[in-house]
N, C-alpha and C positions, 0 to 999 in steps of 0.2 A: 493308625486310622485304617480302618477296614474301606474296599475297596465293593465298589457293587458293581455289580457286572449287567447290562440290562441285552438281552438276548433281542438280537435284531427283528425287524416282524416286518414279514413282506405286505406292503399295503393292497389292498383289495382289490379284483381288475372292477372296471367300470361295469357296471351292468350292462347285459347286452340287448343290443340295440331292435334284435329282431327275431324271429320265432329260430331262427337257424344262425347262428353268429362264431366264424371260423377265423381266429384273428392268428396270424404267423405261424402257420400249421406248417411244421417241415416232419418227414421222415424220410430218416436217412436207413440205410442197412448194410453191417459191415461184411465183406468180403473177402475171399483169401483174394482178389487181382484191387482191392481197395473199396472205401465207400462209397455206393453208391445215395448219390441227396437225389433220391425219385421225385420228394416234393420239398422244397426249399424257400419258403416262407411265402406261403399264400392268405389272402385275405378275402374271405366274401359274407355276404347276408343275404337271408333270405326269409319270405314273409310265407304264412300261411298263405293259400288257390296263386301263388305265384311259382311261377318256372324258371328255373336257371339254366341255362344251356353250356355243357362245356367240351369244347372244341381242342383239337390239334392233333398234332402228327403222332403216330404209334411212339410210346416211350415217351411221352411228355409228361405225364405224372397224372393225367386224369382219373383210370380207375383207383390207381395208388391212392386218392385224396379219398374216393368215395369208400372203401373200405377202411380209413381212420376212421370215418364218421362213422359206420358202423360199427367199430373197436375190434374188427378182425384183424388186428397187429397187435392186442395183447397177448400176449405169451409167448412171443416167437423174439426172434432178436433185433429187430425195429426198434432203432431211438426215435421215439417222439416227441417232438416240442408245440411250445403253443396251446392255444385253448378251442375246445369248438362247445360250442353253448347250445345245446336243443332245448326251448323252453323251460329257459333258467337253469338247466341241469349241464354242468361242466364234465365233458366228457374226457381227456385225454385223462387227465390225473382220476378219476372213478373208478371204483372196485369194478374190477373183472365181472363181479356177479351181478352190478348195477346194470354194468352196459350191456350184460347178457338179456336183464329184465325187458330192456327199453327195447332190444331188438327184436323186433316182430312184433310188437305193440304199439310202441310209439313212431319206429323209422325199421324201414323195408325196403328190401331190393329186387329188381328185378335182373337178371345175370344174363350175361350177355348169349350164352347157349345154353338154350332150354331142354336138350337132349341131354346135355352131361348133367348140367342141374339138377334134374330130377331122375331118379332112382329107378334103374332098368327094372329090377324085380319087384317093387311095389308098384300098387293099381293108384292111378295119380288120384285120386276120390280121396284113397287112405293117406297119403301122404299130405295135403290140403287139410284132411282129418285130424291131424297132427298137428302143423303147425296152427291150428286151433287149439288143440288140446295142452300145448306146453302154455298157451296163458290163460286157460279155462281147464283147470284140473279137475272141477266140480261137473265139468259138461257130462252127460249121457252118452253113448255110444250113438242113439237114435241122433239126440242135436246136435254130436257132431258132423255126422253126417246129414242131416238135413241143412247145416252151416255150408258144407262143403257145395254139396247140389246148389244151394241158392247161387254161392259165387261164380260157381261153372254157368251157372243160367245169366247174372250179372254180366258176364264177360261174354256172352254173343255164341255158347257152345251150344248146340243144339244135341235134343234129349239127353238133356242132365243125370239123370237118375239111372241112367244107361252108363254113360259115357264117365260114370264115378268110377266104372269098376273094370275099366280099362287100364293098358298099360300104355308108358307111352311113347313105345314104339306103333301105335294103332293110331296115333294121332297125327296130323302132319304138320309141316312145319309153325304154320297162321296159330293151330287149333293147340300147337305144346307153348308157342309162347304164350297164349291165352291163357291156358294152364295154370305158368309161373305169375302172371298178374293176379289172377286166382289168389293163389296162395299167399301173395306178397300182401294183398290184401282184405284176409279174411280176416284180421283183428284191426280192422277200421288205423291203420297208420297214419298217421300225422306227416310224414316226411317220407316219401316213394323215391328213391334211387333207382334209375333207368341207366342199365349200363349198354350201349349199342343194344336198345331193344331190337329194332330194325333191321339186324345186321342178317344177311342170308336166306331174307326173304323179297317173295318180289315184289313189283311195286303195287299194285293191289292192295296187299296184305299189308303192306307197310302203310299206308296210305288207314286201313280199319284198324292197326294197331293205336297208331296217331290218334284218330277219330277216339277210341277207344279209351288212351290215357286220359284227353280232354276231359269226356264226358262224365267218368270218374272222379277226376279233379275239383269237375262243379258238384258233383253227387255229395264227394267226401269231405273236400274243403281244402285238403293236402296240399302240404307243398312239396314239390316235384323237382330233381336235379337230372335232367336227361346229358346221357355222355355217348358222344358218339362223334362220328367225320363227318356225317349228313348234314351239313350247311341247309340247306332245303328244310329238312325236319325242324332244325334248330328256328330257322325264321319263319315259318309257318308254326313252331306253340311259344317258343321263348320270352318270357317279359326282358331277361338278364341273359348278359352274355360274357361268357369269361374264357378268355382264348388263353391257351397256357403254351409254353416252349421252352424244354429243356427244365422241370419241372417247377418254374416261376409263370409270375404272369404276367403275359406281354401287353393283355390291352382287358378291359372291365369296363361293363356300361349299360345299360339300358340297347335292347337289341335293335332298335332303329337306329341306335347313334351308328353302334358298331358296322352295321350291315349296310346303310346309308353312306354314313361319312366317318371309316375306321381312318386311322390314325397311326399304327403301325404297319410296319414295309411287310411284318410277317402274315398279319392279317389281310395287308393286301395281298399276299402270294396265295392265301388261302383262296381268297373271294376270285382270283385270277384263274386259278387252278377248277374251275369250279361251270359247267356246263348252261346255258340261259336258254329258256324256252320259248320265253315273251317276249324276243328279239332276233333279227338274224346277227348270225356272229359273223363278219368279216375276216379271222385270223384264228391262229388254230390256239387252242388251250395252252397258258402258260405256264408248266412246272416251275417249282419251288427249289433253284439249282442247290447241287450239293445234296449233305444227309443228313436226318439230325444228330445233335450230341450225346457224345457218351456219356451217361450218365456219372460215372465214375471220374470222368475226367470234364467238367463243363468249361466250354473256353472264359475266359478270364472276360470282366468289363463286362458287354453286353453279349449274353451267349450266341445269341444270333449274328452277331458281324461277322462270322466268315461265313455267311449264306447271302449279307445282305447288300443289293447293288449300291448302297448310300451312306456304307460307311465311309467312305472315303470322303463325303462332305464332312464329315465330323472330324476326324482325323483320328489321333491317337487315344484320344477318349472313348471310343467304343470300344478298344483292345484294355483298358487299364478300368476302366469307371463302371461299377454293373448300377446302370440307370432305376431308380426307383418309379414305383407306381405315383404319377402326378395328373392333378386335375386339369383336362382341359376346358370343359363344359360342364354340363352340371351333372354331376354323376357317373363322369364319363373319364376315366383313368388309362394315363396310357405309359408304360416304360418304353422311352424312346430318349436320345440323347438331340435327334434331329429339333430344331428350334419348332416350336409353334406353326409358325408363321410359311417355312419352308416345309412342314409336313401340308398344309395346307395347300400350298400351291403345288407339288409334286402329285397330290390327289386329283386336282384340277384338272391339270396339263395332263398328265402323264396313265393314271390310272383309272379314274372315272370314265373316260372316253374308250379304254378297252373291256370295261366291266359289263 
């Protein structure tokens, strides 16, 4: 009697839930001192004209996430796991040459310095020019350039048609990152990635950068993931907020929850660490003791208990148990082992009254 052999079939993932759907996204990359898990199973959504903000300390795996979404980890030695969904389009497992398509059409970045970004010996017009031209092969030399001028003029740069044929070193800091949003969005993208746009410039600037993504946002519809330490930035445009630590995520939620009434010890070190304008402060700013983790070696349980002053309510569970992302409220996710009810009151008592 002949045997039939039926070849297993892995069942479908669920369709996704939202224009941006990144379910258990980990990359790891191996090393000669070991592997480093930069990003080790993250989960978020995100809608079209909505903004994610993502927070935490240098080495916690935020840009590492935003360049998966972009697929700048295919071809290099990065194991990738997980799915991330852009408008039904599953990117981690996609041809190389799919997710080269989408990039710069569909999802765009803006990087975090604009000087190294952009290309000392070409005049920034031409370059802008280009990333036009690699998804409009048919364009004219003339509409490319008349593409390019319009965005320079979009983005707040005065005399356009001048300032195409500039380098950029002639430009200063406000006027080159204005530049790279230029470019990032001359083929109208659907999904804008902001990595520390803000970063090295002054407050000013940073303040009409801000203004500037907004106004954008409403223009184009996009939806926007800004990565950066600027808490301030982050609750002034953010609808979502995803605080990460040690390349997980420590807390997830609607940015009033988080900013209002966050829920992890880490996030309160953030919000602590963190300077108030609209109040006098009594005591002087409270650093987050200790450093973060190495990436290569993350402490076991919950990576944060040896920074955190309230492990020792918990006991031995934060050193052995790494806490999963749980619902407190509605939409509102937090890895913590600390009970509900004593993160609560620890807020109360202890941390709202020095915020």
């Amino acid at each position: 009697m002949s045997a039939v052999i039926e070849e297993a079939v892995t069942p479908p993932s669920p369709a996704p839930r939202a224009f941006l759907d990144v379910r258990d996204l980990r990359v790891h990359f191996p090393t000669d001192d070991g592997l480093v898990k930069s990003v080790d199973g993250i989960s978020f959504q995100l809608d079209r004209n909505q903004t994610l903000g993502i927070v935490g300390e240098s080495g916690s795996g935020k840009s590492v996430t935003s360049q998966a979404i972009l697929g700048l980890h295919k071809g290099t030695t990065a194991r990738i796991e997980g799915e991330i969904w852009l408008d039904g389009e599953e990117l981690v497992h996609a041809d190389a040459d799919d997710v080269r398509r989408l990039r710069g059409s569909k999802m765009a970045m803006i990087f975090q310095d604009p000087l190294s970004a952009l290309h000392p010996y070409f005049k920034v017009g031409a370059q802008i020019s280009e990333a036009f031209q690699v998804h409009h092969p048919d364009a004219s030399r003339q509409e490319r350039r008349d593409r390019a001028i319009e965005m320079l003029r979009r983005v707040g740069i005065p005399n356009p048609d001048k300032r195409y044929d500039d380098y950029a070193h002639q430009f200063s800091g406000g006027m080159r990152q204005r530049a790279m949003i230029a470019m990032a969005l001359v083929n109208d993208p659907s999904l804008l990635i902001a990595d520390e746009p803000t970063t090295a410039l002054d407050v000013t600037v940073q303040a009409q950068i801000i203004d500037l993504m907004v106004d954008l946002q409403e223009e184009f519809g996009s939806a926007i993931i800004i990565i950066t330490h600027d808490l301030g930035v982050v609750a002034e445009i953010a609808d979502d907020v995803l605080v990460m630590y040690g390349g997980r995520a420590a807390e997830y939620g609607p940015a009033d929850e988080v900013f209002y009434r966050p829920e992890h010890p880490y996030a309160w070190g953030l919000l602590g660490s963190v300077t108030r304008l609209d109040r006098v402060r009594e005591e002087r700013l409270r650093p987050i003791p200790g450093t973060p983790p190495s990436l290569i070696s993350v402490p076991s349980g919950c990576s944060f208990h040896p920074r955190c002053p309230y492990a020792s309510r918990v006991g031995a569970r934060c050193r052995t148990d790494r806490p999963d992302l749980e619902e407190t409220t509605a939409d509102h996710l937090v890895a913590c082992h600390l009970p509900p009810a004593d993160r609560a009151t620890i807020f109360r008592d202890e941390i709202a009254p020095t915020l």
